[in-house]
N, C-alpha and C positions, 0 to 999 in steps of 0.2 A: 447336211446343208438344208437350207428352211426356204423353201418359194414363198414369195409375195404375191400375193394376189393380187392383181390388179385390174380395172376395166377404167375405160374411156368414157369421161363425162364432157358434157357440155357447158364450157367456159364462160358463159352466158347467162343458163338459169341451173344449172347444176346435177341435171339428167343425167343417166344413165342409159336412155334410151335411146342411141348413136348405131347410127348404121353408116357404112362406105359407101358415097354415094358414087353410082357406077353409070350415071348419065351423062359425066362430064368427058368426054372424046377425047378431049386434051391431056389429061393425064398417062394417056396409053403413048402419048407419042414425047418424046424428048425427055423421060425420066422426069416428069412433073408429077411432081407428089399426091398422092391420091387425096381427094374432101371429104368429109362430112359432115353427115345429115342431123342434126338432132330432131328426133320426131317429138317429141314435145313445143318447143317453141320456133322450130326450121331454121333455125338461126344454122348458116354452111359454110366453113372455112377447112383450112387442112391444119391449123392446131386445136386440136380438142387434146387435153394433155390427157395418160394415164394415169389414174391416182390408184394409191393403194386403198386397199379398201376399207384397215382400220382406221385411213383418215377420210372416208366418203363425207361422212355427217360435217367433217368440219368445213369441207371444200363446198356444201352442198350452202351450209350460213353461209361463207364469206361471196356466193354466188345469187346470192338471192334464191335459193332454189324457191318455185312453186310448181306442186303438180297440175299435170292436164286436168283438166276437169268434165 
């Protein structure tokens, strides 16, 4: 059987640079779904979808990706 790779981009501008953001308190209480951070453009919600990573480059066009600069 064949793993996918996959990693969490940002829905936004199409980062890869997404971390869990672990300052919000409320997610620890009542099973609320964890956030995150895209450290690129900050943009914080709890869908940042997984994409696979032979279609990174596509999801990164249909997102406008730009890098930090």
């Amino acid at each position: 059987m064949v793993k996918i790779k996959k990693v969490r981009a940002c829905p936004k501008c199409g980062s890869i640079d997404v971390k869990k953001d672990d300052k919000k308190a409320l997610q620890f209480i009542g099973g609320i779904s964890p956030q995150f951070k895209c450290n690129n453009c900050k943009f914080t919600s709890i869908l940042f979808p997984e994409v696979d990573v032979k279609n990174l480059k596509q999801f990164q066009k249909n997102a406008n990706y730009k890098s930090k600069k």
